[in-house]
Backbone and ligand atoms as CSV (ligand in chain L), in Angstrom:
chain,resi,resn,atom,element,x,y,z
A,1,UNK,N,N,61.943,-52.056,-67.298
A,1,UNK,CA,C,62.420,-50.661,-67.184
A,1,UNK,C,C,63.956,-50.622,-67.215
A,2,UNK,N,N,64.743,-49.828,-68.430
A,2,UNK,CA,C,66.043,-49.847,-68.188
A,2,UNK,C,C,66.320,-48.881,-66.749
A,3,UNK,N,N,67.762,-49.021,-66.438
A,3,UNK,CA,C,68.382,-48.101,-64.704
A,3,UNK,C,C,68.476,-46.942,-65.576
A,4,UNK,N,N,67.825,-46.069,-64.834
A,4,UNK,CA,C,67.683,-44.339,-65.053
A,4,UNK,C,C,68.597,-44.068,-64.158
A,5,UNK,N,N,69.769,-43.128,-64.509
A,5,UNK,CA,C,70.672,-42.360,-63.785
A,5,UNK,C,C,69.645,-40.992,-64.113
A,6,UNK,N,N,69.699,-40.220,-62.919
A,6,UNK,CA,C,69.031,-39.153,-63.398
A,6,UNK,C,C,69.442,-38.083,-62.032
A,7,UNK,N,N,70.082,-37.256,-62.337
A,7,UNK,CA,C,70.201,-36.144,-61.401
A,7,UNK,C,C,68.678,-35.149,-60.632
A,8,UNK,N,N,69.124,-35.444,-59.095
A,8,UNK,CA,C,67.015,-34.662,-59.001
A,8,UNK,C,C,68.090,-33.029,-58.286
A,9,UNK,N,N,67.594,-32.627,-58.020
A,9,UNK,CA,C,67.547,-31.158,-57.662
A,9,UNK,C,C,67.826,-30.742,-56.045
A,10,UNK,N,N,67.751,-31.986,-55.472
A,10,UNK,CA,C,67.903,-32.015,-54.063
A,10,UNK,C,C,69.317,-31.209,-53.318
A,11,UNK,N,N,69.358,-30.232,-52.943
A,11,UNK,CA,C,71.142,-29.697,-52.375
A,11,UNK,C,C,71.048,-29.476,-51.043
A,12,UNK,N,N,71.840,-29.102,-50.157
A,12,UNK,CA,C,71.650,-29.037,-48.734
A,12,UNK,C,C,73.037,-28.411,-48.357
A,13,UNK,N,N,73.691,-29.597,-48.092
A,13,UNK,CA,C,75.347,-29.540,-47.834
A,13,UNK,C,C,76.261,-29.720,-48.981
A,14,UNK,N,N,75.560,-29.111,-49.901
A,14,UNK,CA,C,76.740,-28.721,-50.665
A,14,UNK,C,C,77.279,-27.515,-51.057
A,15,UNK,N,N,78.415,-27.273,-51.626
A,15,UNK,CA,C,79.597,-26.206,-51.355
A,15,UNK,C,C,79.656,-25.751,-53.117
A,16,UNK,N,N,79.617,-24.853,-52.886
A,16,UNK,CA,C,79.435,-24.295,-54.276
A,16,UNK,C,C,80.123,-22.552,-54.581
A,17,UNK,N,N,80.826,-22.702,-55.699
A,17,UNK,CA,C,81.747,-21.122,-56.238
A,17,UNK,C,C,80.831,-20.547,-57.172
A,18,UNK,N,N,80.795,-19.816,-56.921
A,18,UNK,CA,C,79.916,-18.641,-58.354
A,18,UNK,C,C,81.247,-17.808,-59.036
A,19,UNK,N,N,81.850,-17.761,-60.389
A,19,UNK,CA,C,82.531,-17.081,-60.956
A,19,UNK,C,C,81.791,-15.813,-61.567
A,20,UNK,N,N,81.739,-14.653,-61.369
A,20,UNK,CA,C,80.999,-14.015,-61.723
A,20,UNK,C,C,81.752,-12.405,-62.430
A,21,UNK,N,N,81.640,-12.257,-63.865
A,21,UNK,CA,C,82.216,-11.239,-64.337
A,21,UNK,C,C,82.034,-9.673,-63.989
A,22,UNK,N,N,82.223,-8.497,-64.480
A,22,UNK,CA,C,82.178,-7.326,-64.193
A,22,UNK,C,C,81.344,-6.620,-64.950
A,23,UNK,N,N,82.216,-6.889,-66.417
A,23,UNK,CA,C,81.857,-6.210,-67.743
A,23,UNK,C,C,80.334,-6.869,-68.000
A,24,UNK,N,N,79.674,-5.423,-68.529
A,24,UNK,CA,C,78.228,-5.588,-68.469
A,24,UNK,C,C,77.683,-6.256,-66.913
A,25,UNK,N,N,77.864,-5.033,-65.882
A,25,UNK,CA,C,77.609,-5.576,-64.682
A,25,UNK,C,C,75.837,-5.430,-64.847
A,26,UNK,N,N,75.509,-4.844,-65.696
A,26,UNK,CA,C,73.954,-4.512,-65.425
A,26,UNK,C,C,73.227,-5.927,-65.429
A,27,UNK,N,N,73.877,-6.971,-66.379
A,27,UNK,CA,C,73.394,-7.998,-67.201
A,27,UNK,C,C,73.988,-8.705,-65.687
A,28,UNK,N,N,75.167,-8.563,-65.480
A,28,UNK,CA,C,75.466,-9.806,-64.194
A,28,UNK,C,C,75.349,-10.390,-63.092
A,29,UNK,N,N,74.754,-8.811,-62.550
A,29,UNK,CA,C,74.443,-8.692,-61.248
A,29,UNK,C,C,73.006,-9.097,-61.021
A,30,UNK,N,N,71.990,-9.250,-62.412
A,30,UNK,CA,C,71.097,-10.275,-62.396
A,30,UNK,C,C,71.263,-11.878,-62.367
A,31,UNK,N,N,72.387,-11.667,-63.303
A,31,UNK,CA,C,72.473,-13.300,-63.724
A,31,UNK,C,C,72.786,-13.781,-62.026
A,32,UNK,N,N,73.944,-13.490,-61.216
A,32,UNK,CA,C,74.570,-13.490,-59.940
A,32,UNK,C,C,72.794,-13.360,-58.785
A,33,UNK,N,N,72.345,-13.278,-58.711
A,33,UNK,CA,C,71.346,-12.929,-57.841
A,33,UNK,C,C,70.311,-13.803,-58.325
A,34,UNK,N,N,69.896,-14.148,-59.358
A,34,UNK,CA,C,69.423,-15.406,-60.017
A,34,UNK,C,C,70.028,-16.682,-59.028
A,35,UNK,N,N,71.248,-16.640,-59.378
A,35,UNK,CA,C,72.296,-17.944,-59.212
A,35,UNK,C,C,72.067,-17.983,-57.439
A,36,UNK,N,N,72.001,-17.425,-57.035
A,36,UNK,CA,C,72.170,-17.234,-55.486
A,36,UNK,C,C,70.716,-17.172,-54.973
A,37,UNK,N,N,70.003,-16.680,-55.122
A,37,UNK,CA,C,68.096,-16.893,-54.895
A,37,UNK,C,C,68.186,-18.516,-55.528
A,38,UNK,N,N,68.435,-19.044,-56.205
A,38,UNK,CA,C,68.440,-20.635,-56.605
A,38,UNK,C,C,68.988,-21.543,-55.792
A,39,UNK,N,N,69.944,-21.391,-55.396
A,39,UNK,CA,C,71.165,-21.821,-54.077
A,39,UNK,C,C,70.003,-21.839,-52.979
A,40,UNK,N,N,69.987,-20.892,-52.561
A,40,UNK,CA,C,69.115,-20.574,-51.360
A,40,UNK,C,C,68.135,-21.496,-50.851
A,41,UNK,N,N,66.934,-21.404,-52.210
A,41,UNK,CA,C,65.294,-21.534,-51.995
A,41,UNK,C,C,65.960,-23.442,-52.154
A,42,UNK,N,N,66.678,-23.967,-52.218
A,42,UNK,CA,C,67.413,-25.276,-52.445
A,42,UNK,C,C,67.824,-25.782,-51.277
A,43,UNK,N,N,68.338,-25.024,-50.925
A,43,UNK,CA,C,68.742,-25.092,-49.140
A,43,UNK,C,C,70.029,-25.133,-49.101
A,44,UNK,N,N,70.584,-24.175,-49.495
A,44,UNK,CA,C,72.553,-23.749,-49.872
A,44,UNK,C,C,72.268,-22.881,-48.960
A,45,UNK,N,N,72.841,-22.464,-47.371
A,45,UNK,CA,C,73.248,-21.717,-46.759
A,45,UNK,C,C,74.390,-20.530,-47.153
A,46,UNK,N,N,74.367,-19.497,-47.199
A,46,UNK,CA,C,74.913,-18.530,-47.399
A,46,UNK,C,C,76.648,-18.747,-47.309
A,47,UNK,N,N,76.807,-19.193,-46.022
A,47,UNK,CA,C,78.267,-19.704,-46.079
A,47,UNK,C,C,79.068,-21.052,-46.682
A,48,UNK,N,N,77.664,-21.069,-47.648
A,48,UNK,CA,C,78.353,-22.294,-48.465
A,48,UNK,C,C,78.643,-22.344,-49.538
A,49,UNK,N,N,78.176,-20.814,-50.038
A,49,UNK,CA,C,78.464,-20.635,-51.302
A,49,UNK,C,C,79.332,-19.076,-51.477
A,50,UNK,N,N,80.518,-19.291,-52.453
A,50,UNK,CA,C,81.633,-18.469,-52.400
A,50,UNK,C,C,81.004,-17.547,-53.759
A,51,UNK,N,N,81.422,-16.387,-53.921
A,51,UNK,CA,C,81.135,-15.601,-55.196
A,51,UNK,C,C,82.795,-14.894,-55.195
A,52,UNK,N,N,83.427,-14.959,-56.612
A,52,UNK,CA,C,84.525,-14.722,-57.042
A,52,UNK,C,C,84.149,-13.777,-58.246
A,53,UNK,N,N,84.814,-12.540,-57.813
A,53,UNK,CA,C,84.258,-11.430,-59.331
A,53,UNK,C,C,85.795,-11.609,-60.306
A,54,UNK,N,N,85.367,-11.474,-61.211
A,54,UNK,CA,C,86.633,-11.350,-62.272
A,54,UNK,C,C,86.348,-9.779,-63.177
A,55,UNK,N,N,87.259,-9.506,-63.835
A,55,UNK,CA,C,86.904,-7.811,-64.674
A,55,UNK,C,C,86.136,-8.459,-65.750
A,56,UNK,N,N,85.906,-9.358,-66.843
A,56,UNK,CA,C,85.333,-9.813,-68.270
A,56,UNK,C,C,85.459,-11.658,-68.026
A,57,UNK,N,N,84.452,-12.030,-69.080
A,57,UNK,CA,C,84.261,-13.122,-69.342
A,57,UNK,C,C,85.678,-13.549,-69.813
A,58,UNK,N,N,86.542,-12.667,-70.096
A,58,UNK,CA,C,87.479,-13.225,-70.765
A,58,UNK,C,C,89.028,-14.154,-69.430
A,59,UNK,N,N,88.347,-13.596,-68.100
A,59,UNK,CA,C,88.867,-14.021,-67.038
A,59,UNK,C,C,88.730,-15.129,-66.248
A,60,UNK,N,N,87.267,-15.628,-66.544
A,60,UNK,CA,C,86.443,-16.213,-66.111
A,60,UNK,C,C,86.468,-17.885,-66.127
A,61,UNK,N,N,87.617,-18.609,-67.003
A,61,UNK,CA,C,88.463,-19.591,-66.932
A,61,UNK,C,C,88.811,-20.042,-65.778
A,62,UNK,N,N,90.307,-19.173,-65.323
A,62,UNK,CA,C,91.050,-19.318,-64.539
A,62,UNK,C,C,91.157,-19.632,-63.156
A,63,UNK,N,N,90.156,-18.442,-62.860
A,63,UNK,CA,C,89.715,-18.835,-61.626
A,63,UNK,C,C,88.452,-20.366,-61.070
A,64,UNK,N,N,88.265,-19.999,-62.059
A,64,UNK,CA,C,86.871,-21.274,-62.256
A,64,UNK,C,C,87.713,-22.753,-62.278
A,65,UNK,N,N,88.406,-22.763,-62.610
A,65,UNK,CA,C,89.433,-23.990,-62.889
A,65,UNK,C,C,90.679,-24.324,-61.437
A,66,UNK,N,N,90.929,-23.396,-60.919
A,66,UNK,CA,C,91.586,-23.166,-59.600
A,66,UNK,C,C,90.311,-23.360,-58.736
A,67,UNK,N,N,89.436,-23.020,-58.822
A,67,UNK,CA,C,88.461,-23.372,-57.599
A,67,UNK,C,C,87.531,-25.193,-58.099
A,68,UNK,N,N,87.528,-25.318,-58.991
A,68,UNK,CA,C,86.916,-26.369,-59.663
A,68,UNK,C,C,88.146,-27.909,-58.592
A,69,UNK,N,N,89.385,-27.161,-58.735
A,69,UNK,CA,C,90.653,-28.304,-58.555
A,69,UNK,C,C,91.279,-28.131,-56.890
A,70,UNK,N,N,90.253,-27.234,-56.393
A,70,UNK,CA,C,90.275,-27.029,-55.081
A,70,UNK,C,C,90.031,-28.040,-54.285
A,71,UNK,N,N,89.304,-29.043,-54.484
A,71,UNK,CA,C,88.618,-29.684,-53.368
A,71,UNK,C,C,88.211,-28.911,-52.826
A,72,UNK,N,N,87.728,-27.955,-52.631
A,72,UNK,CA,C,86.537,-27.358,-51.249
A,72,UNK,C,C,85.520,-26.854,-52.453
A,73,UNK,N,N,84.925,-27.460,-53.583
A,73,UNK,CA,C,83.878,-27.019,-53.915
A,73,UNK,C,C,82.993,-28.437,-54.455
A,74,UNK,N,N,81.523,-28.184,-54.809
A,74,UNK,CA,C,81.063,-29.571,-55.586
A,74,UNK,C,C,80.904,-28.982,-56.995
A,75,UNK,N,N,80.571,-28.070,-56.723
A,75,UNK,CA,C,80.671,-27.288,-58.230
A,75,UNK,C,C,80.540,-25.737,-58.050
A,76,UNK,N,N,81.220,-25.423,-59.830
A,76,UNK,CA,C,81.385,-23.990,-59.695
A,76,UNK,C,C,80.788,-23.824,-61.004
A,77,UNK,N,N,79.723,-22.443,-61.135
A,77,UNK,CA,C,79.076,-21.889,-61.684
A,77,UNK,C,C,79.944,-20.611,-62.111
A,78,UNK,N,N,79.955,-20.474,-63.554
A,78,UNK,CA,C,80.221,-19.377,-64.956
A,78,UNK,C,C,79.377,-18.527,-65.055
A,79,UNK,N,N,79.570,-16.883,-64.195
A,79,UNK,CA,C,78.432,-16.176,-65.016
A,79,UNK,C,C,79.009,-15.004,-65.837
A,80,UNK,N,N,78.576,-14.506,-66.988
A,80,UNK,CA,C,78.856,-13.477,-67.710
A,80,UNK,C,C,78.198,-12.929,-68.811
A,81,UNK,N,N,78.500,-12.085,-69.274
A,81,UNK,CA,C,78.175,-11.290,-70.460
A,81,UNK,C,C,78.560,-10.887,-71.796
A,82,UNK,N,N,78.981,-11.479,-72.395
A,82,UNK,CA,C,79.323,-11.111,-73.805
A,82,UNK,C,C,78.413,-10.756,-74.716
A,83,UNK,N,N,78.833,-9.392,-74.863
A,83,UNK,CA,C,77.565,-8.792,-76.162
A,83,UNK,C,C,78.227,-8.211,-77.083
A,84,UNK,N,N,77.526,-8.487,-78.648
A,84,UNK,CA,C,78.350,-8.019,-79.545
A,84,UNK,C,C,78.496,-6.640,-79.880
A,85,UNK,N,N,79.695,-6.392,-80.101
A,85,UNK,CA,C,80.105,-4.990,-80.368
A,85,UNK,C,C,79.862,-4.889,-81.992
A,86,UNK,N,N,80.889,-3.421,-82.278
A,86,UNK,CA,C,81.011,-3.552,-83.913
A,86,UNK,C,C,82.226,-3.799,-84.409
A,87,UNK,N,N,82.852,-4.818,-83.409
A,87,UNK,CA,C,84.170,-5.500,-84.639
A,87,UNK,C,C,83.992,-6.723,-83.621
A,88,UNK,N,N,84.920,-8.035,-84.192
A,88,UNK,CA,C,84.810,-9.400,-84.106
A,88,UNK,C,C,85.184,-9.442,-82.517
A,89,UNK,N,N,85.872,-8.878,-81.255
A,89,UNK,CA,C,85.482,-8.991,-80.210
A,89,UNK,C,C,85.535,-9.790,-79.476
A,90,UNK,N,N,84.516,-9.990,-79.572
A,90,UNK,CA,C,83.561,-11.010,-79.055
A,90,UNK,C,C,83.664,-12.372,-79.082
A,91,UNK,N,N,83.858,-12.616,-80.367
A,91,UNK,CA,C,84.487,-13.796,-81.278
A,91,UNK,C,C,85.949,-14.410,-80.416
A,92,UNK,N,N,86.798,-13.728,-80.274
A,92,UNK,CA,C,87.760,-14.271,-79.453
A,92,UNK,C,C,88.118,-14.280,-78.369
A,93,UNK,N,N,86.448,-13.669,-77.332
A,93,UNK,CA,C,86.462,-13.763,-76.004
A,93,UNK,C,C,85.863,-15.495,-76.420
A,94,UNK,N,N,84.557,-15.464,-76.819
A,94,UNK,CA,C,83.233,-16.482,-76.598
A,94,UNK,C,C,83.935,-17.919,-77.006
A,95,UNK,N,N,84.642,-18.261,-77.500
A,95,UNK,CA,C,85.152,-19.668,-77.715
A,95,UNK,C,C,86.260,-20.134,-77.150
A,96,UNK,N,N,87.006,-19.399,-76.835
A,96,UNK,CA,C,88.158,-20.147,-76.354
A,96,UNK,C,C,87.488,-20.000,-74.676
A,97,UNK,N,N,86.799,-18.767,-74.033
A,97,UNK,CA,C,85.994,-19.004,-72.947
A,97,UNK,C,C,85.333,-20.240,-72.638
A,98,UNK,N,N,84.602,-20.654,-73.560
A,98,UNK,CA,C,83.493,-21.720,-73.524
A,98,UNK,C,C,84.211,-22.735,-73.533
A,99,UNK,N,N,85.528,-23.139,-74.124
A,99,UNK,CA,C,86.091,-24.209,-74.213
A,99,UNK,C,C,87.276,-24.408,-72.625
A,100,UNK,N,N,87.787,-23.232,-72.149
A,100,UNK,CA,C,88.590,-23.538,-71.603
A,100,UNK,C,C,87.518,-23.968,-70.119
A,101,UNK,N,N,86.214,-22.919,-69.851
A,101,UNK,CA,C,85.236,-23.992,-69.248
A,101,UNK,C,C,85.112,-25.118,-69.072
A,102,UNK,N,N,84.372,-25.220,-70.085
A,102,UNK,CA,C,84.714,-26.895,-70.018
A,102,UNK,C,C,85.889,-27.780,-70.143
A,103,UNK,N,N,86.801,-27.042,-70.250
A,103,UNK,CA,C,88.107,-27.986,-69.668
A,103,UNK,C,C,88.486,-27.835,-68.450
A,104,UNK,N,N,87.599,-26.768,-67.637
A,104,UNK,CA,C,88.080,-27.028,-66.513
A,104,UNK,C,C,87.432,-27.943,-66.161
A,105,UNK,N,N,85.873,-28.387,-65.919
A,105,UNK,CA,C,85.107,-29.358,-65.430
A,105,UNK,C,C,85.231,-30.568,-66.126
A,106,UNK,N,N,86.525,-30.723,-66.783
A,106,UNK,CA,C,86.199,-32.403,-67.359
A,106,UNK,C,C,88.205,-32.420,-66.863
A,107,UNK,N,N,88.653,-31.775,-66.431
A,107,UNK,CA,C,89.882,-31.910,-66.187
A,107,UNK,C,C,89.810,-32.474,-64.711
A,108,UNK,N,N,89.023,-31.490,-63.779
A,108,UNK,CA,C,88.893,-31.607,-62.833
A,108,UNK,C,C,87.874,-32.214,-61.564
A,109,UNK,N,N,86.926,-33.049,-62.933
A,109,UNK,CA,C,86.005,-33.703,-62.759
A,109,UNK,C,C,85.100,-33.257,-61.951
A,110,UNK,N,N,85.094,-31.974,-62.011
A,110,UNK,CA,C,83.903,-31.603,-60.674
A,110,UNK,C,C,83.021,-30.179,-61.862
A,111,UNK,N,N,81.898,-30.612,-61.805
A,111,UNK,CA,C,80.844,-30.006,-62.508
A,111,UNK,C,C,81.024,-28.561,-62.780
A,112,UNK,N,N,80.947,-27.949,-63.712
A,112,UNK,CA,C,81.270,-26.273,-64.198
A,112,UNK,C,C,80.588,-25.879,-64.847
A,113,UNK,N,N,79.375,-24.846,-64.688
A,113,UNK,CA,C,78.601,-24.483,-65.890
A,113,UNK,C,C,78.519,-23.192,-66.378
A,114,UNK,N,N,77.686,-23.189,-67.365
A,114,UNK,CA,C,78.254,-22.055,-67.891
A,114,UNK,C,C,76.898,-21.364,-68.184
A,115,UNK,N,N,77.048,-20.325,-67.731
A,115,UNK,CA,C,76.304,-19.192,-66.813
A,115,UNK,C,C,76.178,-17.815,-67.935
A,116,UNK,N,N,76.904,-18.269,-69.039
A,116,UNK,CA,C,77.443,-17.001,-69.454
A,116,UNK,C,C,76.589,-16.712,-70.990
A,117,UNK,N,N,76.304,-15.440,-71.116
A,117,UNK,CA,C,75.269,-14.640,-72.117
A,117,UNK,C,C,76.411,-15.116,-73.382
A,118,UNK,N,N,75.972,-14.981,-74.190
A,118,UNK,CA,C,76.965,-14.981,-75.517
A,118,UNK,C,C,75.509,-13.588,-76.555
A,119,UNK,N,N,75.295,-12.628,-76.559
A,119,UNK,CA,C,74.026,-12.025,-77.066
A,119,UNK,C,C,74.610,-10.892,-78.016
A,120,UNK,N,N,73.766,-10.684,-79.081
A,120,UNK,CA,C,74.179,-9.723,-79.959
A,120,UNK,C,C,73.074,-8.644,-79.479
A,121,UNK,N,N,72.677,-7.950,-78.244
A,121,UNK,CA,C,72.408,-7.189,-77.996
A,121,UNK,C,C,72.227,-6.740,-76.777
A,122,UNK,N,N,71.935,-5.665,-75.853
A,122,UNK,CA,C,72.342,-5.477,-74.446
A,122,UNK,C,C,70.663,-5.995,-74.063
A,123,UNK,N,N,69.577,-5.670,-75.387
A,123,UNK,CA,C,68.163,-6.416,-75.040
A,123,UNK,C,C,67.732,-7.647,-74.810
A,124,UNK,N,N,68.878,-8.344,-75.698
A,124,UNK,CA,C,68.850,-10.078,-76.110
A,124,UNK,C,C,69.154,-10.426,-74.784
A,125,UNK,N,N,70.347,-9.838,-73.697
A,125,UNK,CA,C,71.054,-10.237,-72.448
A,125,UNK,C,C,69.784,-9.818,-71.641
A,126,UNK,N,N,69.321,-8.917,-71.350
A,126,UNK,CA,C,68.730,-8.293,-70.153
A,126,UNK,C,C,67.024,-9.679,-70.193
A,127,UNK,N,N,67.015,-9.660,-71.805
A,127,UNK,CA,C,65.376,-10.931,-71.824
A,127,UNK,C,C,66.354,-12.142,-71.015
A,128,UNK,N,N,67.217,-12.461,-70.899
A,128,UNK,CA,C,68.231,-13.488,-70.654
A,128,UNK,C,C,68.736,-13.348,-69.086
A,129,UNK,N,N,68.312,-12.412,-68.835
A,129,UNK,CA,C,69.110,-11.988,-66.637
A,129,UNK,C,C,67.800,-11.560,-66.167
A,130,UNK,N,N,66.478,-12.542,-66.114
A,130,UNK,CA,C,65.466,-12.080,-65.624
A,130,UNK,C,C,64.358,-11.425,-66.284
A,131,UNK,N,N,64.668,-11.205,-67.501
A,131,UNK,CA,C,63.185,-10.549,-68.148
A,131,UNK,C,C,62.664,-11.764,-69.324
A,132,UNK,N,N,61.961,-11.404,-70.221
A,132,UNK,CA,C,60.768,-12.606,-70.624
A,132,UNK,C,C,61.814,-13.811,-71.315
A,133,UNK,N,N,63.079,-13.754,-71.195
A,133,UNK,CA,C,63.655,-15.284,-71.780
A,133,UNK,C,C,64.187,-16.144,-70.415
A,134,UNK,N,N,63.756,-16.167,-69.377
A,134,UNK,CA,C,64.561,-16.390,-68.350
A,134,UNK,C,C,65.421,-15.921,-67.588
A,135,UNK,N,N,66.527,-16.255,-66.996
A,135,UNK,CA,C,67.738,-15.971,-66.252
A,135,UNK,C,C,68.405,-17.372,-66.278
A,136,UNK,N,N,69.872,-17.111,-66.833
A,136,UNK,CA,C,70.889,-17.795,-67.510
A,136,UNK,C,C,71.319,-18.609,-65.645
A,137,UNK,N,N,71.348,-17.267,-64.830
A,137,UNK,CA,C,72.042,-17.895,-63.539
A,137,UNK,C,C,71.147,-18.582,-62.953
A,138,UNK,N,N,69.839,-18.869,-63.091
A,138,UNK,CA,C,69.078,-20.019,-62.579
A,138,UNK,C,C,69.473,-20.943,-63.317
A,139,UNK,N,N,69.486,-21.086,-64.429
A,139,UNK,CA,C,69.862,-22.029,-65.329
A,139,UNK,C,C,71.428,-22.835,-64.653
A,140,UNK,N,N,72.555,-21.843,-64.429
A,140,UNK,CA,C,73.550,-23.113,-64.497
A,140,UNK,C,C,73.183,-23.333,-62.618
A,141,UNK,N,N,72.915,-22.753,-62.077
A,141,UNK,CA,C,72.521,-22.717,-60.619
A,141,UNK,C,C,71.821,-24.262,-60.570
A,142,UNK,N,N,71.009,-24.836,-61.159
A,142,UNK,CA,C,70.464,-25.563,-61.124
A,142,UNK,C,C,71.068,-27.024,-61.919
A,143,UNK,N,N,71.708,-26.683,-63.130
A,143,UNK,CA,C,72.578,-27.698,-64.261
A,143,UNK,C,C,73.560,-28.108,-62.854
A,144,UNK,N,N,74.051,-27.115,-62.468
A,144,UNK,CA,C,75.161,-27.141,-61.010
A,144,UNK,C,C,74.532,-28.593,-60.206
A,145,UNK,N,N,73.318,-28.124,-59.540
A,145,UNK,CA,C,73.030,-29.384,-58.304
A,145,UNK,C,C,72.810,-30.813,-59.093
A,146,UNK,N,N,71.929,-30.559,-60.306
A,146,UNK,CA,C,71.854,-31.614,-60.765
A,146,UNK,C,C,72.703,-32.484,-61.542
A,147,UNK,N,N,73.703,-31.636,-62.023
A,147,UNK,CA,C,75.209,-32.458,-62.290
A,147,UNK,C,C,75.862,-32.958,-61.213
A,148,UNK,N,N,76.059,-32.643,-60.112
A,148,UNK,CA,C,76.163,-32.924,-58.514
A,148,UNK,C,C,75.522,-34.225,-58.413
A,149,UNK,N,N,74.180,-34.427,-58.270
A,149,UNK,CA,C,73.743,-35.480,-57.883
A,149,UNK,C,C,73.684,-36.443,-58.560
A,150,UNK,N,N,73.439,-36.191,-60.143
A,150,UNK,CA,C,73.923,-37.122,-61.149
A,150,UNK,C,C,75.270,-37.773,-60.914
A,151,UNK,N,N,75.929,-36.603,-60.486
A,151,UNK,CA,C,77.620,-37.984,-60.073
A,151,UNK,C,C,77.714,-38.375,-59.010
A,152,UNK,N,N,76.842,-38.324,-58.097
A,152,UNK,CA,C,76.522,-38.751,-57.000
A,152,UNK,C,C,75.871,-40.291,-57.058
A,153,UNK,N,N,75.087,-39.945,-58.020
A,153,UNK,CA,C,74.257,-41.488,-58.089
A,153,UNK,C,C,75.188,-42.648,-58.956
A,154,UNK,N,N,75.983,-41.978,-60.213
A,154,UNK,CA,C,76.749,-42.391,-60.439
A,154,UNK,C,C,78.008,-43.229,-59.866
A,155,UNK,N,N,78.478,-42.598,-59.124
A,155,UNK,CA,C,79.542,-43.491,-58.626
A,155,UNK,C,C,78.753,-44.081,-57.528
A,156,UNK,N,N,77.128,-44.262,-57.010
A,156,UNK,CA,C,76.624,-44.794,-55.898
A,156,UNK,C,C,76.335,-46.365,-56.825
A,157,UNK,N,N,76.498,-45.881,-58.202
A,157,UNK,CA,C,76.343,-47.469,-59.117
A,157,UNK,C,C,77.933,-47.694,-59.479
A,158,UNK,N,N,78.770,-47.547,-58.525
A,158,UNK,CA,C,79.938,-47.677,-59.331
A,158,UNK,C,C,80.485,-47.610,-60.445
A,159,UNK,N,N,79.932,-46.404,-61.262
A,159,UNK,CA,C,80.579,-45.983,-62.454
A,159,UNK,C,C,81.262,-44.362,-62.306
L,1,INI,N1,N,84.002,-8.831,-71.487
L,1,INI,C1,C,82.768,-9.278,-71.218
L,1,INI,O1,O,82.575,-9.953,-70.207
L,1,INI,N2,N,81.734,-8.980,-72.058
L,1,INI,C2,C,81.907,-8.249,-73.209
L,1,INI,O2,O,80.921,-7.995,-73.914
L,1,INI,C3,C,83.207,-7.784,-73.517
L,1,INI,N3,N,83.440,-7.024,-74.715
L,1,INI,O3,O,82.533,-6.950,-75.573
L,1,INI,O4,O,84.481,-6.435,-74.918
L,1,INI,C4,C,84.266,-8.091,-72.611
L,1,INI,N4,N,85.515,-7.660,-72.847
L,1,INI,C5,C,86.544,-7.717,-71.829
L,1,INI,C6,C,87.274,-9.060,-71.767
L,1,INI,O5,O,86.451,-10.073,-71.221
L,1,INI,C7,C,88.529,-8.963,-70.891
L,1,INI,O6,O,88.161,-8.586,-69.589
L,1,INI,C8,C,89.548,-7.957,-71.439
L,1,INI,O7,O,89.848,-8.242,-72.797
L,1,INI,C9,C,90.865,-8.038,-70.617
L,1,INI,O8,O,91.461,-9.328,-70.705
């Protein structure tokens, strides 16, 4: 049998940020309540997990990257909404977003996910925050602990 690194799902005492946008609050305030019912039923005590609102995904970097380089978190969770309009938009929220994300969690070595709708419709988002495609904020809610424990086991093999 090769050594399986494998992140399990287990959380307790860990400390965790929710970045959570404005725009298209209908879509967020699912995704956010997703993310936090996940925390919970995990065994994340209420005062262990911070929620930070920003106005648009297009904010949603900054703060995520300041709390990522905090030391007082194990990870911080991306939630938002981008839906396409009728001009490009969107286009120059959704990539440089997604990228500066993940530069926060590989800058700052502490896990960052990304929580966030990218949908060409307000129907495509809403199947996506709880109706028949899932919920995005269970999704990084969970990528969250198990990137956690994955580097947990990781450096428990000294890498
Ligand atoms: N912000 C979103 O989070 N979702 C959107 O769909 C969106 N659209 O389509 O415009 C949006 N725009 C606002 C943007 O994120 C910034 O808040 C704004 O540009 C100010 O910097």
């Amino acid at each position: 049998m090769p050594n399986l690194l494998d992140g399990n799902l287990l959380a307790g005492d860990i400390h965790v940020a929710i970045v959570v946008s404005r725009f298209n609050d209908l879509v967020t305030d699912r995704l956010l309540a997703g993310a936090i019912d996940t925390f919970r039923r995990h065994g994340v005590s209420d005062n262990r997990i911070t929620v930070v609102r920003v106005p648009g995904a297009f904010e949603i970097p900054l703060p995520a990257k300041r709390l990522a380089e905090s030391g007082k978190f194990n990870a911080v969770v991306c939630l938002g909404a981008v839906i396409q309009g009728e001009t490009s938009h969107h286009e120059y929220i959704n990539h440089p977003m997604a990228s500066a994300i993940m530069q926060a969690s590989l800058s700052s070595g502490v896990p960052v996910t990304f929580g966030v709708l990218t949908c060409s419709s307000m129907e495509q988002a809403l199947d996506r925050a709880g109706g028949k495609a899932g919920n995005k904020g269970i999704e990084a809610s969970l990528a969250a602990i198990e990137t956690i424990n994955l580097l947990a086991q990781m450096k428990s093999h000294g890498i």
